[in-house]
N, C-alpha and C positions, 0 to 999 in steps of 0.2 A: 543546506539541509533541505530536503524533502517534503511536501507536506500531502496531504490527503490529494486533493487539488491536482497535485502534480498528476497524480499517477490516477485517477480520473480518466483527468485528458488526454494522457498515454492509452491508457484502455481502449479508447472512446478511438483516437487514432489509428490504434490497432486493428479494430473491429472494422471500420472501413476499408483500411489495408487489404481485409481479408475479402471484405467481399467485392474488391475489384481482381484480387491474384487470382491469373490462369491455370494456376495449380493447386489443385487441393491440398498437398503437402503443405505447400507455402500457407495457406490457408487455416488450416487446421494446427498450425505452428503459431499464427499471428492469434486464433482464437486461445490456444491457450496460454501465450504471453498477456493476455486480453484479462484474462480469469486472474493471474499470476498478480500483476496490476493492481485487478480489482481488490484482492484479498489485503496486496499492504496497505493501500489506501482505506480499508475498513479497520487493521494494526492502528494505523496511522492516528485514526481518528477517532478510537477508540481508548488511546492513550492520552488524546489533548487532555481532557480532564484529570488528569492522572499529574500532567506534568506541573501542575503548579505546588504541588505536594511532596518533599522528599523522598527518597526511599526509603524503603522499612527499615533497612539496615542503619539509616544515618538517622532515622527518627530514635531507633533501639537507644542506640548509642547518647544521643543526648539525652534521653530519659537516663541514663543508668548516672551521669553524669551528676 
């Protein structure tokens, strides 16, 4: 699994990428795999807190129980 971290550092990779390619296509492709990145790693780590907590659905559930 994945964690914020990862896809960070992928970002952060990307964005160098981009600004040594001789192509602005190539370039303009690695910035926005770069933002793509950025965005799950904020999912990411936005959800840690979340994870130590069942879902609503299986909370429902045992309440009705």
């Amino acid at each position: 699994m994945f964690d914020s971290a990862f896809f960070m550092r992928k970002a952060q990779a990307l964005l160098r990428f981009a600004d040594v390619a001789n192509d602005p296509a190539i370039a303009d492709r690695m910035r926005d795999q770069a933002a793509h990145c950025r965005s799950q790693a904020e999912f990411l780590s936005d959800d840690a807190p979340n994870a130590e907590q069942p879902p609503c659905a299986v909370r429902q559930a045992e309440h009705c129980k």
